[in-house]
C-alpha positions in Angstrom: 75.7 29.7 -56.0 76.7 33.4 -56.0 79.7 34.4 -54.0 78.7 38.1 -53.9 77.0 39.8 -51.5 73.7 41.4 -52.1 73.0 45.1 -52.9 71.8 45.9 -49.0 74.3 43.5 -47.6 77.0 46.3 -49.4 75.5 48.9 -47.8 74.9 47.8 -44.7 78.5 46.6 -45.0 79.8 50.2 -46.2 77.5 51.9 -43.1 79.1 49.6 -40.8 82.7 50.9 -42.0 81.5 54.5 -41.8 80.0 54.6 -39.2 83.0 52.8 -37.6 85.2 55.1 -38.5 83.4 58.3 -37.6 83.4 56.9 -34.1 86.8 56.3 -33.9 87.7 59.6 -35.1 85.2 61.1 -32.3 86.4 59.0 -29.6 90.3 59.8 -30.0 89.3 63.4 -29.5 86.8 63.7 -27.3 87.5 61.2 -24.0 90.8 63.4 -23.3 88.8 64.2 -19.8 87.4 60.6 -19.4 88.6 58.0 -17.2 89.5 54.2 -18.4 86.5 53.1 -17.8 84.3 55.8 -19.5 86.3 55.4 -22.0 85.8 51.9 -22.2 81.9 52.4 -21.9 81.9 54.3 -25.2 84.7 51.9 -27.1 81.8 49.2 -25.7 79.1 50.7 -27.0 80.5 52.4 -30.2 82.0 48.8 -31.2 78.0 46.9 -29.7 76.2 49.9 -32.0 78.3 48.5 -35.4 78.0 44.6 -34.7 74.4 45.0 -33.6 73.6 47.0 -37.0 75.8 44.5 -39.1 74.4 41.2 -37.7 70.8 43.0 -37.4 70.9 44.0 -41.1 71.0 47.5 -40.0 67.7 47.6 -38.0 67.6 50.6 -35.0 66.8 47.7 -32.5 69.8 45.3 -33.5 72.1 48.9 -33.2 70.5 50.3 -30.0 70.7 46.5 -28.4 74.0 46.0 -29.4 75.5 49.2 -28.3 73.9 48.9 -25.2 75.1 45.2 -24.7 78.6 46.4 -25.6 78.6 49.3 -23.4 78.1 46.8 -20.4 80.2 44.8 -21.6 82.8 47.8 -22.0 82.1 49.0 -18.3 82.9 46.0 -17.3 86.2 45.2 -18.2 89.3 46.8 -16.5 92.2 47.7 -18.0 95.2 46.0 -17.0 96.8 46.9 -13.4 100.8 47.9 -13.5 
C-alpha cells in the first residue's frame, strides 16, 4: 500500500493552504467596518469555500457549495454575550 498522497491530492492540498491563507490575510484587513455577524458570514464562507474544494477534489461546485453552506452556517452562529 502507498502512504503518499497522489500528485493532484498535493495540489489540491497546497491550493487549499493558499487559498486559506490569502483569505485570512484579506479578512483581518478588510471587516474593520463589519459587524460580528458579517464577519462571521465571510469566516463561514471563506472556511465552507476550502473544505468544499478539499473534500470535492477541488471541483467549482464542491467550493461554491461549501462556501455557501458555511456562510449559513457562519450567519448563524452568535458570538458569545458578556
Amino acid at each position: 500500500m502507498n502512504a503518499r498522497p497522489s500528485a493532484a491530492a498535493r495540489r489540491v492540498q497546497t491550493a487549499a493552504l493558499w487559498s486559506a491563507s490569502v483569505i485570512g490575510i484579506l479578512l483581518q484587513g478588510g471587516c474593520s467596518g463589519m459587524t460580528p455577524r458579517e464577519k462571521n458570514t465571510a469566516i463561514g464562507a471563506g472556511v465552507g469555500a476550502v473544505g468544499g474544494a478539499v473534500l470535492s477534489g477541488g471541483s467549482a461546485i464542491g467550493t461554491v457549495g461549501g462556501a455557501a453552506i458555511g456562510g449559513v452556517i457562519g450567519n448563524q452562529v452568535e458570538p458569545d454575550k458578556k
